[in-house]
C-alpha positions, -999 to +999 in steps of 0.1 A: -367-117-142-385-151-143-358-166-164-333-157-148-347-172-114-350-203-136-318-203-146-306-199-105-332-229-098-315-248-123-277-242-115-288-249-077-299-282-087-270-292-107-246-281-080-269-306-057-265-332-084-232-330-082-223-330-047-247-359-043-229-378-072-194-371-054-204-379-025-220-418-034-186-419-059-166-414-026-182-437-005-172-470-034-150-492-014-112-501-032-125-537-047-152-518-066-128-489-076-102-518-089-127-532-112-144-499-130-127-499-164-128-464-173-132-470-206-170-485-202-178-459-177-168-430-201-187-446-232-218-448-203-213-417-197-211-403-233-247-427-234-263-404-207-252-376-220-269-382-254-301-393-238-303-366-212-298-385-185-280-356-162-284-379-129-268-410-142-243-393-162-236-370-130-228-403-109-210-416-138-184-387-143-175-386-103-169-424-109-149-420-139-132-388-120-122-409-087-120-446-106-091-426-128-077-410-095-076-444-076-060-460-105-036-435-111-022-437-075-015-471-079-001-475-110+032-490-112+059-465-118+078-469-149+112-492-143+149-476-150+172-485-171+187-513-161+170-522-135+157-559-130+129-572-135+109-590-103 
């Protein structure tokens, strides 16, 4: 039975870990979100991960998640054929 109260212990503090990371990784303001280059902060990430890091790599994967979301919204959408350039 003890592990198993472990186990709930540790899923509650991953779930806090996460709703903390989300939360700071909502609160970036639009001139920091326009220069995260997902890229870096995946390979970061992927860096944490390796080092067991869970806190850093938490904050890192809501970045990556809303850097990619912010980025996507405002991504120029693809010209049509024969439309001019400006």
């Amino acid at each position: 039975m003890s592990e198993s109260f472990e186990e709930f212990l540790a899923a509650e503090r991953e779930l806090g870990r996460q709703a903390w990371a989300q939360a700071e990784a909502a609160a970036l303001p639009e001139q920091d979100l326009a220069g995260l280059d997902p890229v870096q902060l995946r390979d970061d990430l992927a860096d944490c991960d390796a080092n067991q890091q869970p806190t850093t790599a938490a904050l890192l994967r809501a970045m990556l998640d809303r850097a990619i979301a912010w980025q996507t919204t405002r991504a120029r959408p693809p010209r049509r054929q024969g439309e001019a350039e400006r």
